[in-house]
Phi, psi and omega in degrees: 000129151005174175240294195267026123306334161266347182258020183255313195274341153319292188295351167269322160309315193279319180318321232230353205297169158281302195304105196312298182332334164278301221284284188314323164326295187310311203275346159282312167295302195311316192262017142257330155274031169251331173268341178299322171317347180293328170248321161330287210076040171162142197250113181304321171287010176305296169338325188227063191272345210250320188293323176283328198273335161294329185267354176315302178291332159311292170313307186291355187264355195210150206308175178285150176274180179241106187216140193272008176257009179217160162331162141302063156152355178331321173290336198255315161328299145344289173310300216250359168289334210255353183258347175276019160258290211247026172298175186217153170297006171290305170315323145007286138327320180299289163306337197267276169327326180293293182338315204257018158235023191230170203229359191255152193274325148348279162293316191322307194288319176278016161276303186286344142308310174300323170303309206281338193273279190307010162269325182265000189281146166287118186296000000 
Protein backbone atom coordinates (compact mmCIF):
# COMPACT_ATOMS: atom_id res chain seq x y z
CA UNK A 1 0.00 0.00 0.00
CA UNK A 2 1.03 3.97 -0.49
CA UNK A 3 2.68 5.68 2.34
CA UNK A 4 -0.88 8.11 2.91
CA UNK A 5 -2.83 5.04 1.97
CA UNK A 6 -2.11 3.50 5.23
CA UNK A 7 -2.47 6.45 7.80
CA UNK A 8 -5.87 7.02 5.70
CA UNK A 9 -7.19 3.71 6.17
CA UNK A 10 -6.04 3.86 9.92
CA UNK A 11 -7.94 7.33 10.19
CA UNK A 12 -10.83 5.95 8.78
CA UNK A 13 -10.88 2.70 11.04
CA UNK A 14 -11.14 5.55 14.15
CA UNK A 15 -13.63 7.64 12.23
CA UNK A 16 -15.89 4.36 11.36
CA UNK A 17 -15.16 3.05 15.19
CA UNK A 18 -18.45 1.55 17.51
CA UNK A 19 -16.33 3.57 20.20
CA UNK A 20 -17.84 6.80 20.17
CA UNK A 21 -14.12 7.86 22.27
CA UNK A 22 -12.07 6.60 18.65
CA UNK A 23 -15.03 8.36 16.73
CA UNK A 24 -13.89 11.89 18.74
CA UNK A 25 -10.64 10.82 18.69
CA UNK A 26 -10.54 10.46 14.78
CA UNK A 27 -12.90 13.95 14.37
CA UNK A 28 -10.20 15.92 16.89
CA UNK A 29 -7.21 14.75 14.61
CA UNK A 30 -8.83 15.58 11.71
CA UNK A 31 -9.40 19.36 12.88
CA UNK A 32 -5.44 19.68 14.09
CA UNK A 33 -4.45 18.55 10.72
CA UNK A 34 -6.88 20.96 8.84
CA UNK A 35 -4.87 23.75 11.27
CA UNK A 36 -1.31 22.46 10.42
CA UNK A 37 -2.52 23.36 6.80
CA UNK A 38 -1.61 26.79 7.87
CA UNK A 39 1.86 25.92 8.13
CA UNK A 40 2.39 22.89 6.36
CA UNK A 41 0.68 23.80 3.64
CA UNK A 42 -1.65 20.70 3.08
CA UNK A 43 -3.67 18.65 5.57
CA UNK A 44 -2.97 14.90 4.60
CA UNK A 45 -6.55 13.70 5.90
CA UNK A 46 -8.28 16.10 3.16
CA UNK A 47 -9.05 13.09 1.07
CA UNK A 48 -11.75 12.08 3.83
CA UNK A 49 -13.05 15.65 4.21
CA UNK A 50 -16.65 14.62 3.29
CA UNK A 51 -16.48 11.15 5.22
CA UNK A 52 -15.54 13.39 8.40
CA UNK A 53 -17.74 16.09 7.76
CA UNK A 54 -21.01 13.20 7.66
CA UNK A 55 -20.12 11.60 10.46
CA UNK A 56 -19.64 15.08 12.02
CA UNK A 57 -23.55 15.72 11.29
CA UNK A 58 -24.54 12.06 12.55
CA UNK A 59 -23.42 12.91 15.56
CA UNK A 60 -24.88 16.17 16.02
CA UNK A 61 -28.32 14.69 14.61
CA UNK A 62 -28.63 12.55 18.07
CA UNK A 63 -28.57 13.85 21.71
CA UNK A 64 -24.79 14.20 23.09
CA UNK A 65 -23.44 10.95 24.71
CA UNK A 66 -23.09 10.10 27.82
CA UNK A 67 -20.54 8.25 28.63
CA UNK A 68 -18.27 7.50 31.41
CA UNK A 69 -15.03 7.61 29.98
CA UNK A 70 -15.54 11.07 28.36
CA UNK A 71 -17.41 14.82 29.28
CA UNK A 72 -20.81 15.09 28.96
CA UNK A 73 -21.61 16.52 25.77
CA UNK A 74 -17.55 15.64 24.37
CA UNK A 75 -19.20 14.02 20.97
CA UNK A 76 -20.85 17.11 20.12
CA UNK A 77 -17.88 19.05 20.57
CA UNK A 78 -15.58 17.01 18.53
CA UNK A 79 -18.22 17.00 16.04
CA UNK A 80 -19.21 20.94 15.80
CA UNK A 81 -14.91 21.85 16.52
CA UNK A 82 -14.41 19.57 13.08
CA UNK A 83 -17.53 21.57 11.46
CA UNK A 84 -15.94 25.07 12.54
CA UNK A 85 -13.52 23.84 9.33
CA UNK A 86 -15.51 22.11 6.88
CA UNK A 87 -19.06 22.88 7.82
CA UNK A 88 -21.42 24.06 4.48
CA UNK A 89 -24.24 26.01 4.14
CA UNK A 90 -26.84 22.72 4.28
CA UNK A 91 -25.27 22.52 7.85
CA UNK A 92 -26.69 25.20 8.90
CA UNK A 93 -29.77 24.27 10.13
CA UNK A 94 -28.36 21.40 11.72
CA UNK A 95 -26.04 23.74 13.89
CA UNK A 96 -28.71 25.72 14.49
CA UNK A 97 -30.66 23.49 16.39
CA UNK A 98 -27.88 22.07 18.18
CA UNK A 99 -27.52 25.67 19.22
CA UNK A 100 -31.07 26.65 20.37
CA UNK A 101 -31.24 23.08 22.33
CA UNK A 102 -28.08 22.61 24.46
CA UNK A 103 -28.05 24.21 27.98
CA UNK A 104 -23.99 23.28 27.95
CA UNK A 105 -22.07 26.85 27.11
CA UNK A 106 -19.15 24.86 25.94
CA UNK A 107 -21.03 23.59 23.09
CA UNK A 108 -23.09 26.90 22.73
CA UNK A 109 -19.46 28.62 21.87
CA UNK A 110 -18.23 26.07 19.39
CA UNK A 111 -21.55 26.03 17.83
CA UNK A 112 -21.28 29.31 17.09
CA UNK A 113 -18.15 28.79 14.79
CA UNK A 114 -19.44 26.19 13.39
CA UNK A 115 -22.62 28.71 12.81
CA UNK A 116 -20.20 31.31 11.28
CA UNK A 117 -18.08 28.77 8.83
CA UNK A 118 -21.17 27.60 7.62
CA UNK A 119 -22.35 31.25 6.82
CA UNK A 120 -19.39 31.86 4.70
CA UNK A 121 -19.09 29.10 2.67
CA UNK A 122 -20.10 29.63 -0.65
CA UNK A 123 -23.45 27.74 -1.32
Amino acid sequence: MDEVGIPLQAFGALLHSQNIGMVCRALNMYQVAAAYTQVSGGNPLEPMADEVRGVAREILSRPPAEDEEMRAGFDHISALNVLSVLAQPADAELITAVLENTTNEEIRAVAKLAAATARTQPG
